[in-house]
C-alpha positions as CSV (number, residue, x, y, z in Angstrom):
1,X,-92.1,-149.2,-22.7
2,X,-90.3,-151.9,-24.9
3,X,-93.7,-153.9,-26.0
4,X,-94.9,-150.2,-26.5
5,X,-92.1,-148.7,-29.2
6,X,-92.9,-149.5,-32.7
7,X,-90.0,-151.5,-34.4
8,X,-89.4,-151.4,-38.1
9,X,-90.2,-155.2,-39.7
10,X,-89.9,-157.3,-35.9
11,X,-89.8,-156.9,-32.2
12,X,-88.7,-159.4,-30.1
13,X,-90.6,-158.2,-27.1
14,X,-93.7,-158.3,-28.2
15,X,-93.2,-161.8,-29.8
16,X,-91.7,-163.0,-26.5
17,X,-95.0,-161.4,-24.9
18,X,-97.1,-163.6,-27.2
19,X,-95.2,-166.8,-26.4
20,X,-95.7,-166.3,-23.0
21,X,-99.4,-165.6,-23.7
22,X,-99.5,-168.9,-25.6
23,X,-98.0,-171.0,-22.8
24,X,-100.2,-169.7,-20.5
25,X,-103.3,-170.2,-22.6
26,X,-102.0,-173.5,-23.1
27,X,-101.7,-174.0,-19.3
28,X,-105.3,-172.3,-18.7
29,X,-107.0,-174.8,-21.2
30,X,-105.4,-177.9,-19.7
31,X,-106.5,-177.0,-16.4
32,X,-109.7,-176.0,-17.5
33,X,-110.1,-179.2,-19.2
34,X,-108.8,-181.2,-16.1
35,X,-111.8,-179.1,-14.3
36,X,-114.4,-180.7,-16.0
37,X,-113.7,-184.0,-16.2
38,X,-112.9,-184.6,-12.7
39,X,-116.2,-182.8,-12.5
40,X,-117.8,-184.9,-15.2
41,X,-116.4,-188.1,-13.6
42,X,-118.0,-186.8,-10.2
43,X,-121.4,-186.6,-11.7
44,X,-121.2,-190.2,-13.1
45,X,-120.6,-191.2,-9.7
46,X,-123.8,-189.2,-8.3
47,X,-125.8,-190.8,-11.2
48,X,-124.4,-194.2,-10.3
49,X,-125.7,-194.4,-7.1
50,X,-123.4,-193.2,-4.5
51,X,-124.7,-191.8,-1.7
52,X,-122.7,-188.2,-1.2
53,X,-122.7,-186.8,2.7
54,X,-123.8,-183.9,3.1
55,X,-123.2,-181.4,6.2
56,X,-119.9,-178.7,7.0
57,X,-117.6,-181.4,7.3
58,X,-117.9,-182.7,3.7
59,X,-118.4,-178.9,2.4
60,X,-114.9,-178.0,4.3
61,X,-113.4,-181.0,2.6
62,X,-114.8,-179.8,-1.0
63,X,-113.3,-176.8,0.1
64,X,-110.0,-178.2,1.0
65,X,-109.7,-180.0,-2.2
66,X,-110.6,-177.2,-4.3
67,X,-107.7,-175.4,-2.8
68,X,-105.2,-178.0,-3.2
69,X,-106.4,-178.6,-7.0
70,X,-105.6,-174.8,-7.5
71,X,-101.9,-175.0,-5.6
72,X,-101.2,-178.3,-7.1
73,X,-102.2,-176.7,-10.8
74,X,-99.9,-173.2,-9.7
75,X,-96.6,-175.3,-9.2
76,X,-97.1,-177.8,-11.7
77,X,-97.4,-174.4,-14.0
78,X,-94.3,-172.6,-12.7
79,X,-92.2,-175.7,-12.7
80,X,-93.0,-176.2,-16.5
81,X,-93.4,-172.8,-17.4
82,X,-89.8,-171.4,-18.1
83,X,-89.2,-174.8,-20.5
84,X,-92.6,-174.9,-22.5
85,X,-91.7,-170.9,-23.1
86,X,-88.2,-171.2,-24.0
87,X,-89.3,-174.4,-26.4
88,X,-91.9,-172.2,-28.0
89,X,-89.2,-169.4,-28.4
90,X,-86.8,-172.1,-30.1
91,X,-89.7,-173.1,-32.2
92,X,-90.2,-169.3,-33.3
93,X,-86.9,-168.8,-34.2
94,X,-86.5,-171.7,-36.6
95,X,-88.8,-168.7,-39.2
96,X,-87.6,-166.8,-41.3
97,X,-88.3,-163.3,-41.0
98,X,-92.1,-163.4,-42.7
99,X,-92.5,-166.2,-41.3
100,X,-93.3,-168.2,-44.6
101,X,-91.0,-171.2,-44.2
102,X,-89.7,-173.4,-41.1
103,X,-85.2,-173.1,-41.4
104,X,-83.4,-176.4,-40.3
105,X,-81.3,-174.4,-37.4
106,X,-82.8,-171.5,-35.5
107,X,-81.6,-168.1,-35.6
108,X,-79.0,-166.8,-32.8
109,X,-79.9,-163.3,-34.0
110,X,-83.6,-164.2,-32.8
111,X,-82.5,-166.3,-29.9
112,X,-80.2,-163.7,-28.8
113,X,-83.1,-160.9,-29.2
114,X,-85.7,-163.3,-27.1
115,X,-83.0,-163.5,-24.5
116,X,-82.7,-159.9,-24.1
117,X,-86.2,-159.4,-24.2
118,X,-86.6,-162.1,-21.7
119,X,-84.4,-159.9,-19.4
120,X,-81.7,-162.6,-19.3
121,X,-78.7,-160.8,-21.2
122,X,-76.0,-161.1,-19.0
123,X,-73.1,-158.4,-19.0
124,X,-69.9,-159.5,-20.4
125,X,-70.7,-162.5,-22.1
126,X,-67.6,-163.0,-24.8
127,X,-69.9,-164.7,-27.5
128,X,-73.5,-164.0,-28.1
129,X,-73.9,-167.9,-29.4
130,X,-72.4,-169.3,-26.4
131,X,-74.9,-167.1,-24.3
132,X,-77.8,-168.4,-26.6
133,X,-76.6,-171.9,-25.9
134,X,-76.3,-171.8,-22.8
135,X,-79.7,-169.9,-22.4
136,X,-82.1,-172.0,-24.7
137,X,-80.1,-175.2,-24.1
138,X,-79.6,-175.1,-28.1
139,X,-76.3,-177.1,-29.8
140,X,-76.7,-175.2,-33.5
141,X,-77.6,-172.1,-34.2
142,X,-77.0,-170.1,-37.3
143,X,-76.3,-165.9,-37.3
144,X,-79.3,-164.9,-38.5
145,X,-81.4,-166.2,-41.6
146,X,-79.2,-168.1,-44.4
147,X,-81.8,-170.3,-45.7
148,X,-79.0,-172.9,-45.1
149,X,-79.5,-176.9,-44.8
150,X,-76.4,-176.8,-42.3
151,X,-75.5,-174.6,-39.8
152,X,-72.4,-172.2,-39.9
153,X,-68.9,-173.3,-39.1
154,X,-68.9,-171.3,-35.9
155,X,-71.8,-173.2,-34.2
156,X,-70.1,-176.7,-33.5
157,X,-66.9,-173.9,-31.6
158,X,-66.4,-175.1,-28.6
159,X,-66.0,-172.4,-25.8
C-alpha cells in the first residue's frame, strides 16, 4: 500500500524498491555472467580434446553441480545483499532532491526515510541521527539538503 500512495515531490518507498531492484539486477547479471563463462571455458575444453564420459553417473554429477552453483550463488547473494543495498541507499542520499548534484554528506532526512521504508524504524529511538548511524553504519550526516561542504555541528555529537 506504501509503494502504491502517490507522494507529493519523493517517496522513499518506492526509491528503496528500486535500490533493491538494482542490487538484485546487479546480482542476476553477475551470475549470469559467471554462467557463461564457466560454460564458455567448458566448451574450450570439449574443443581441446578432452574426452567427456558420458552415461547417468556423469549426468547426476552435472546435475549435482548445477545445484550447488545455484545454492552457492543464493548465499553468496543474501550474505552481500543487505550491504550492497544499504551502500546504494547511502549513495542515493548524497542527492539533492532533483537529483541534479552529488552533496559532500548524505541526508539523515533521506536516510532516516529509507530506514523506515526499509521496515527498520525502531520505537523509542531518542535521536533520529543516532538511529541512521547506527543503521547505515554512516559517521556524518547532515538534516536534510544544505548544499553544505561540511556537515552540521550535531553530526560529530556523541551519543
Amino acid at each position: 500500500m506504501r509503494r502504491s500512495t502517490a507522494f507529493a515531490g519523493y517517496n522513499a518507498d518506492e526509491a528503496v524498491s528500486l535500490a533493491k531492484s538494482r542490487v538484485d539486477g546487479i546480482a542476476g547479471l553477475a551470475s549470469l555472467a559467471l554462467g557463461f563463462l564457466c560454460q564458455a571455458v567448458a566448451y574450450v575444453i570439449v574443443v581441446g580434446g578432452k574426452s567427456v564420459p558420458t552415461g547417468g553417473r556423469p549426468a547426476i554429477g552435472a546435475g549435482l553441480a548445477a545445484i550447488l552453483a545455484a545454492i552457492s550463488v543464493f548465499v553468496i547473494w543474501r550474505a552481500f545483499r543487505r550491504r550492497a543495498l544499504l551502500r546504494v541507499l547511502i549513495e542515493a542520499a548524497h542527492y539533492e532532491p532533483r537529483g541534479r548534484y552529488r552533496l559532500r554528506w548524505p541526508s539523515g532526512q533521506r536516510l532516516a526515510q529509507y530506514a523506515f521504508a526499509l521496515d527498520e524504524f525502531l520505537q523509542g529511538e531518542e535521536k533520529e541521527q543516532a538511529f541512521v548511524k547506527r543503521v547505515f553504519g554512516v559517521d556524518n550526516v547532515g538534516e536534510a539538503f544544505q548544499g553544505e561542504d561540511l556537515p552540521p555541528p550535531e553530526a560529530f555529537e556523541d551519543d
